[in-house]
C-alpha positions in Angstrom: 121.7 18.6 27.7 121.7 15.3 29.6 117.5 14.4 29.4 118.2 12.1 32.6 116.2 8.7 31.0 119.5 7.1 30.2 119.1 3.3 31.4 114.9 3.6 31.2 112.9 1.6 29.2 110.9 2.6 25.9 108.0 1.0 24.1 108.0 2.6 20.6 105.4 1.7 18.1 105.1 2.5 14.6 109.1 2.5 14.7 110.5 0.5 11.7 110.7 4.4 9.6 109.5 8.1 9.5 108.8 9.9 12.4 108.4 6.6 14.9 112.0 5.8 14.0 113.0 9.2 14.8 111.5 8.5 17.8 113.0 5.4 18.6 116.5 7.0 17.6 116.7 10.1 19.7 115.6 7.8 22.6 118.5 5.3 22.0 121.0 8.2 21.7 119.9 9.3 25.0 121.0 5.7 26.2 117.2 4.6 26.5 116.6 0.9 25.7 113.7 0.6 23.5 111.5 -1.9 22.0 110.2 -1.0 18.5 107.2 -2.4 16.9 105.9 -2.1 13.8 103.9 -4.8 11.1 106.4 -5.0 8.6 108.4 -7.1 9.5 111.5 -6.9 7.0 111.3 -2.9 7.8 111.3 -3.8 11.5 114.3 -5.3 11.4 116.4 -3.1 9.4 115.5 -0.4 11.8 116.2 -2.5 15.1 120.3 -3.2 13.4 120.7 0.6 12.8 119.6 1.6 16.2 121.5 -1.4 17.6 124.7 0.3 15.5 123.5 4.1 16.6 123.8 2.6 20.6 127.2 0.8 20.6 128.3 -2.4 21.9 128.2 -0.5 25.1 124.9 1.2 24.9 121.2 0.5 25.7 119.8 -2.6 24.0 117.3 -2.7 20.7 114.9 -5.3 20.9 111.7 -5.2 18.0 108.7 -7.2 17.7 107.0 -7.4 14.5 103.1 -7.5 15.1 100.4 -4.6 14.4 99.9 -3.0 17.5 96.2 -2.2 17.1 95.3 -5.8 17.3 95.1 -7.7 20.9 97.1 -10.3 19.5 99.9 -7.4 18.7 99.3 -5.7 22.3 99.7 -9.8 23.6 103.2 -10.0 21.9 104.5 -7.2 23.0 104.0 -7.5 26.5 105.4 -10.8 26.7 108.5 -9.0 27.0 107.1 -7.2 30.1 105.2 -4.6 31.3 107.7 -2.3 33.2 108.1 0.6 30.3 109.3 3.8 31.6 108.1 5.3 28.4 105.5 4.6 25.9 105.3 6.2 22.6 102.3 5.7 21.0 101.9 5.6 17.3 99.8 4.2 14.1 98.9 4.9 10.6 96.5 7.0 9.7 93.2 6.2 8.4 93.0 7.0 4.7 91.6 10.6 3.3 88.0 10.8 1.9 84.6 12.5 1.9 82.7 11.5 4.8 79.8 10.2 3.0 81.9 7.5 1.4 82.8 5.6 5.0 80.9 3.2 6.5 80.2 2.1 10.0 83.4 -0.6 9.7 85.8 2.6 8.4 84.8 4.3 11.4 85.3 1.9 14.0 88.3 0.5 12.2 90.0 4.8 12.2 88.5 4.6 16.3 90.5 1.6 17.6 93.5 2.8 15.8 93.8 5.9 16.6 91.6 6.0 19.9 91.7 2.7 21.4 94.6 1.4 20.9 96.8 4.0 23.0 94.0 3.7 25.4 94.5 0.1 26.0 98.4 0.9 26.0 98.1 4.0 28.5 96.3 1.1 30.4 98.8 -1.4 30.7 101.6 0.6 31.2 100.4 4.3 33.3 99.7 2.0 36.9 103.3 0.2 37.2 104.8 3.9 36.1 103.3 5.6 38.8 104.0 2.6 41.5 107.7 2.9 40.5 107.5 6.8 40.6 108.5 7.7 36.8 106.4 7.3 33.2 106.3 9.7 30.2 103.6 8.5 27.6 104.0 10.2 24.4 101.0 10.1 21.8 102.0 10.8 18.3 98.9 12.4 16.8 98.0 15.4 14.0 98.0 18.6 13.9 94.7 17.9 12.4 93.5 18.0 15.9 94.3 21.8 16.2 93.6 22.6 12.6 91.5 19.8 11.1 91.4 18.8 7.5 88.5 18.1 5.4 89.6 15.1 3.9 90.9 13.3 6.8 87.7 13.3 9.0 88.5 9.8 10.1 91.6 11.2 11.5 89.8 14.4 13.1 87.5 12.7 14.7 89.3 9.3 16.2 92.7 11.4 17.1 90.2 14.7 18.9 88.5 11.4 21.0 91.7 10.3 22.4 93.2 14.2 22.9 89.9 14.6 24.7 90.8 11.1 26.9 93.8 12.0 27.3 93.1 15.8 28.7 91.4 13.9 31.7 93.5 11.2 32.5 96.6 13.3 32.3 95.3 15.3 35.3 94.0 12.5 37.8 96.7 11.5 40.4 99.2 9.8 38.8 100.4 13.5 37.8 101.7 13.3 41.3 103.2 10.2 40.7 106.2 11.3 38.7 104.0 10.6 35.5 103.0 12.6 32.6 100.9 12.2 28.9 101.2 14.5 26.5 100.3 14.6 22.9 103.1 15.2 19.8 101.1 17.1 17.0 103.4 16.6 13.8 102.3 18.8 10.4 104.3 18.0 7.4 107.1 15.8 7.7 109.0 14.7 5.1 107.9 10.9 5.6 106.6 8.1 2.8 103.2 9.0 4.3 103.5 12.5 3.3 105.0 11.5 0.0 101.7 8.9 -0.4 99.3 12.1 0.0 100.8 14.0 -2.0 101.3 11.8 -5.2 97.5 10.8 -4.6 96.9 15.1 -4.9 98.8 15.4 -7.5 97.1 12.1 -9.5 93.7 14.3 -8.5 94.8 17.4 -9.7 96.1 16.7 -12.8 99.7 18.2 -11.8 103.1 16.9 -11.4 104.5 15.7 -7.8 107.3 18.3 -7.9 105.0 20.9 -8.3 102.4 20.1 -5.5 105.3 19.1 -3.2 106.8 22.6 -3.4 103.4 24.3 -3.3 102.6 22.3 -0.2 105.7 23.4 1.3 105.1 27.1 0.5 101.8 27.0 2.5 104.5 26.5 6.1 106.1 29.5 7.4 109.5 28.0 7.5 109.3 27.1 3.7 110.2 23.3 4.0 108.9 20.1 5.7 110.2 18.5 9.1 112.5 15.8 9.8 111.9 12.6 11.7 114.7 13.6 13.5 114.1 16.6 14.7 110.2 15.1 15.3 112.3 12.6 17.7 114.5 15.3 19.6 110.9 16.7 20.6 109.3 13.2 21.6 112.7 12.8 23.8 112.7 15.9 25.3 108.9 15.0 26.6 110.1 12.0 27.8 112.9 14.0 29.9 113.1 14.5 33.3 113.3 18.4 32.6 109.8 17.7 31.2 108.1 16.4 34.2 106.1 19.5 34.9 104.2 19.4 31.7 101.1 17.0 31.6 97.7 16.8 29.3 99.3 19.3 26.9 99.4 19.1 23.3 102.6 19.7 21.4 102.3 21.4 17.8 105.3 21.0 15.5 104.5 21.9 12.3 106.9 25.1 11.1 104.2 27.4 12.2 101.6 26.2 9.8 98.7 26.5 11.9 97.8 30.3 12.4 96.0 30.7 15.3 97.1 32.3 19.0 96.1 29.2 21.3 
């Protein structure tokens, strides 16, 4: 299927690996040009010469910037290159797993403007020139956590279910008329060095071996195995479609049919 978006422009963050990168990829296959961004800058850069490789001398063009997003400086650097993205994919780490009664004021507000404010301030920058040219898909990589939260990661929970909540607003107001949509990418488990970090810490807790809470974990999802970041990024590209441009404010669960419930 032809998505249409070949020649638009991306803004991908979180990019240099896991399920940004698949991101980044599928978009570049679809002859999107993209700008990746990421804080590891070493990372950054290997990504940016094997999507440069994936697109062809021919093809869309890879540019990165190596800055941490959820910082004004970051957003500054950025968009020095411009503001005129066609697509935005929004994207940052998660805050780290806990008990509740162990995070201060600072872990709060430091999980909030990472995973709340920051694609805020880029739906901000970016949603106005989308609808003036008539086109924009923004595309915010959150958790499933939102549909299905987890104990441990209330920092998550709670900053990711403010922006869904944002987003369910802004999503509807006119710019939906104006050729542009927001939509939310809900990812379970995906077979990513995050996922690999959580469960190595579970298995340190637990008193088990990796191996053993990796295939329990993956036991507990109806399809019997973890995602891939690319199939993650054939999803985030097929919400950036054209074919997609009747679906707004929605949020999109991909995790192998973990969470049980009907809605």
């Amino acid at each position: 299927m032809d998505l249409g978006i070949a020649g638009k422009t991306a803004l991908v963050c979180g990019a240099s690996k896991g399920l940004g990168y698949g991101c980044a990829e599928a978009l570049v296959r679809e002859g999107v040009n993209v700008v990746i961004v990421a804080r590891g800058a070493e990372a950054l850069e290997a990504a940016a010469k094997t999507l440069t490789a994936a697109a062809g001398n021919a093809g869309p063009f890879v540019k990165h910037v190596a800055a941490d997003i959820t910082t004004e400086a970051g957003r500054a650097a950025v968009f020095a290159l411009g503001h005129d993205f066609d697509i935005v994919v929004t994207n940052a780490g998660g805050p780290p797993p806990g008990d509740f009664r162990n995070w201060d004021r600072e872990a709060w507000i430091k999980a909030v403007d990472a995973n709340m404010l920051t694609p805020i301030e880029l739906i901000k920058a970016t949603v106005d020139g989308m609808a003036k040219r008539g086109f924009g898909r923004i595309v915010n990589i959150t958790s499933s956590s939102v549909k299905s939260p987890i104990d441990i990661l209330g920092l998550s929970n709670g900053a990711r279910s403010g922006l869904t909540g944002f987003v369910a607003g802004v999503a509807r107001t006119p710019i939906a008329a104006q050729g542009v949509t927001i939509n939310n990418l809900l990812p379970g488990s995906f077979d990513t060095d995050r996922l690999k970090g959580t469960m190595a810490g579970a298995a340190q807790k637990t008193g088990q071996d990796f191996d053993t809470v990796w295939e329990a974990r993956k036991k507990n999802i109806p399809a019997r195995r973890f995602g891939t970041p690319a199939e993650f990024g054939a999803i985030c590209a097929f919400l950036c479609s054209m074919q997609a441009g009747y679906m707004t404010g929605q949020n999109v669960l991909a995790d192998g049919g973990a969470y049980p419930g009907t809605y």
